[in-house]
C-alpha positions as CSV (number, residue, x, y, z in Angstrom):
1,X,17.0,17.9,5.8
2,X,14.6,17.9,2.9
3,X,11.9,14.8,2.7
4,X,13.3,14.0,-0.2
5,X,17.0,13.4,0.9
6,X,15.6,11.5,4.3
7,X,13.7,9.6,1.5
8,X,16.7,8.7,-0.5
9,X,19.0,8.0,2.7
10,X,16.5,5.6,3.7
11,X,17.0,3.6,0.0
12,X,20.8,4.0,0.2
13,X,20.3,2.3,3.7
14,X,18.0,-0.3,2.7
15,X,20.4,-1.0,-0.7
16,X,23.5,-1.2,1.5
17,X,22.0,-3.5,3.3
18,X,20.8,-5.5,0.4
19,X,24.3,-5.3,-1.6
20,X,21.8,-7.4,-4.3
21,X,20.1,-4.3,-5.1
22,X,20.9,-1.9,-7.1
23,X,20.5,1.7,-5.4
24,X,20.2,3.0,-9.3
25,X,16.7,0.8,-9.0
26,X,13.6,2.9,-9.4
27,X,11.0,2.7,-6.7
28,X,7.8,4.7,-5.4
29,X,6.9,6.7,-2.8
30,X,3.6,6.8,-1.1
31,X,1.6,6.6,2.3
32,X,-1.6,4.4,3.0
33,X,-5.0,6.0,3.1
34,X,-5.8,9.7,3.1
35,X,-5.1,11.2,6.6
36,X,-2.2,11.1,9.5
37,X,-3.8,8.8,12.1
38,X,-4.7,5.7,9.6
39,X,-1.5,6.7,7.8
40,X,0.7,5.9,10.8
41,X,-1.9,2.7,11.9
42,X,-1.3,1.6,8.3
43,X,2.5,1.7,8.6
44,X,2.8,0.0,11.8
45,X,1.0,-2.8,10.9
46,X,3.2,-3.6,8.2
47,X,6.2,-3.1,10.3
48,X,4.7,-5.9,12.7
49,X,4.4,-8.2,9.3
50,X,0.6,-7.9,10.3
51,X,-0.3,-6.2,6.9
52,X,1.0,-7.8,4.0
53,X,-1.8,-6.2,1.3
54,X,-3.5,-3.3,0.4
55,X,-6.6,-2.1,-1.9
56,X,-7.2,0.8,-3.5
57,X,-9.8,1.6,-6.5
58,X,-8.8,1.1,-10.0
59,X,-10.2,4.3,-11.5
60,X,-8.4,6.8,-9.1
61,X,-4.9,4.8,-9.1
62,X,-4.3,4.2,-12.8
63,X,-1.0,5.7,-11.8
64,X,-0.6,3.1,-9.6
65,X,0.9,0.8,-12.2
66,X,4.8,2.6,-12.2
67,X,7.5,1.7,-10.4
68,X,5.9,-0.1,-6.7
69,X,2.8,-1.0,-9.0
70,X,4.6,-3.7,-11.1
71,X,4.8,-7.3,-9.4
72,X,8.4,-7.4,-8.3
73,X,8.1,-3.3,-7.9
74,X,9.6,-1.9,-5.0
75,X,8.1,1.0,-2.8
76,X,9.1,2.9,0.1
77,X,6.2,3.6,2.1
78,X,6.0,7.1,4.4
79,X,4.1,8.7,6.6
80,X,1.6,11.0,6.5
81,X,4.1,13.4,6.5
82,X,6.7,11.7,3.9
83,X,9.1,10.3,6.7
84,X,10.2,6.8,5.3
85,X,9.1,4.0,7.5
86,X,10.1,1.4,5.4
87,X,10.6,-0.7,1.8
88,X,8.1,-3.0,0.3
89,X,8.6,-4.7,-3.0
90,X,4.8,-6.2,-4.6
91,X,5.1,-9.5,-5.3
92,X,0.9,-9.9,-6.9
93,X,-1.5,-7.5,-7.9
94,X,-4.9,-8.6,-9.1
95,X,-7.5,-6.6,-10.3
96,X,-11.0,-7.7,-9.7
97,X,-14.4,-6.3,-8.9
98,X,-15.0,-5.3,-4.8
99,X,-17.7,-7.8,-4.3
100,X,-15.6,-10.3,-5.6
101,X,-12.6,-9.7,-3.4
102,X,-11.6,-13.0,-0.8
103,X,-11.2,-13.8,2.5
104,X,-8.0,-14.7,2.5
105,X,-6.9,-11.1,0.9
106,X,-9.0,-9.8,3.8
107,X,-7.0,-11.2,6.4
108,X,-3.4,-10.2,4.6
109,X,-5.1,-6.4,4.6
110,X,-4.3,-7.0,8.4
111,X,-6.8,-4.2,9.4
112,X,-9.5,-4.6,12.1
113,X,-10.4,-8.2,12.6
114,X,-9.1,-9.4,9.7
115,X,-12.3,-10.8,8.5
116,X,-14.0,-10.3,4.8
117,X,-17.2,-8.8,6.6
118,X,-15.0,-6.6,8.2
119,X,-12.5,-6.0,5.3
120,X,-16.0,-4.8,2.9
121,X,-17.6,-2.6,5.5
122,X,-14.5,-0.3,6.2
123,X,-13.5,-0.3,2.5
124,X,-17.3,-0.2,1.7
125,X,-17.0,3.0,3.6
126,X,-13.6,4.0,2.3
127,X,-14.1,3.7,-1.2
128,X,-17.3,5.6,-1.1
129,X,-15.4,8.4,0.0
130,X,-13.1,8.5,-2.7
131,X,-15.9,8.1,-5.2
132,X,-17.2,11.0,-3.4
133,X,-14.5,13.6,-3.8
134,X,-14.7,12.5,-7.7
135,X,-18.2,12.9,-7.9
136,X,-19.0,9.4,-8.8
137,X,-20.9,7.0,-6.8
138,X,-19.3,3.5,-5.5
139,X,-21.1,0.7,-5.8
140,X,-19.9,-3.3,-5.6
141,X,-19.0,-3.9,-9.1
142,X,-16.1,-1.4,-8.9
143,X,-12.9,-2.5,-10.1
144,X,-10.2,-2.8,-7.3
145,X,-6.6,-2.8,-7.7
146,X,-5.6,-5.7,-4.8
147,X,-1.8,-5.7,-4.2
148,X,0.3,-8.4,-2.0
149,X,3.6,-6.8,-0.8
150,X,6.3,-8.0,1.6
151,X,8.5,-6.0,4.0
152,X,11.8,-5.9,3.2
153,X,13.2,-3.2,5.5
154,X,13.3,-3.0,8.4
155,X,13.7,-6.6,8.7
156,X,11.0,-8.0,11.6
């Protein structure tokens, strides 16, 4: 079966399930981060309600703002390899300099120990990756989209 088709059973599933959904609704598709192992790490955490947020840099996701990228959006997130693990629908998306991202946004990221300390070294490190493949250079003042999500299926 093609990804695509798994993709789309998957919504039927989740909108048969959801009978106040409309399976005519348009969604997004996408996978966290850049590479299989913290693609799959990324997805189970969400499936454990552990992550409820992610980040991602303004500049390189100005596509980011379609159908998953609008508060009240919904996505369904994959993995690496586009199998559908589950739906999310954003529910906030601020957009606010790195250095100026918060604790609490930290701990709903859900990643390591869940700490802002934490949270800025990993994305420090993240971020000036991406900057890297687009020949820019990363520094604090970087704009960062910051999204809030929940997990609507599977339910926990």
């Amino acid at each position: 079966m093609e990804k695509a088709d798994l993709i789309q059973n998957f919504w039927d599933e989740f909108c048969k399930n959801n009978p106040e959904i409309n399976s005519d609704e348009p969604y997004q598709v996408w996978f966290f981060h850049h590479n299989r192992e913290s693609a799959k790490k990324l997805v189970e955490l969400v499936l454990q309600g552990k992550k409820k947020a992610t980040a991602s840099l303004a500049e390189a996701n100005e596509s980011d703002f379609g159908d998953g990228g609008i508060v009240g959006g919904y996505s369904v997130v994959t993995d690496f390899d586009g199998n559908p693990q589950c739906v999310i629908q954003t529910t906030e998306i601020r957009q606010l300099p790195f250095i100026e991202v918060d604790a609490q946004f930290a701990f709903d990221e859900g990643e390591g120990d869940q700490t802002l300390e934490d949270w800025r070294r990993g994305h420090r490190k993240f971020f000036t990756e991406c900057c890297r493949k687009s020949s820019v250079e990363f520094d604090e003042s970087r704009l960062i989209n910051c999204k809030r999500f929940k997990l609507l299926f599977p339910k926990l």
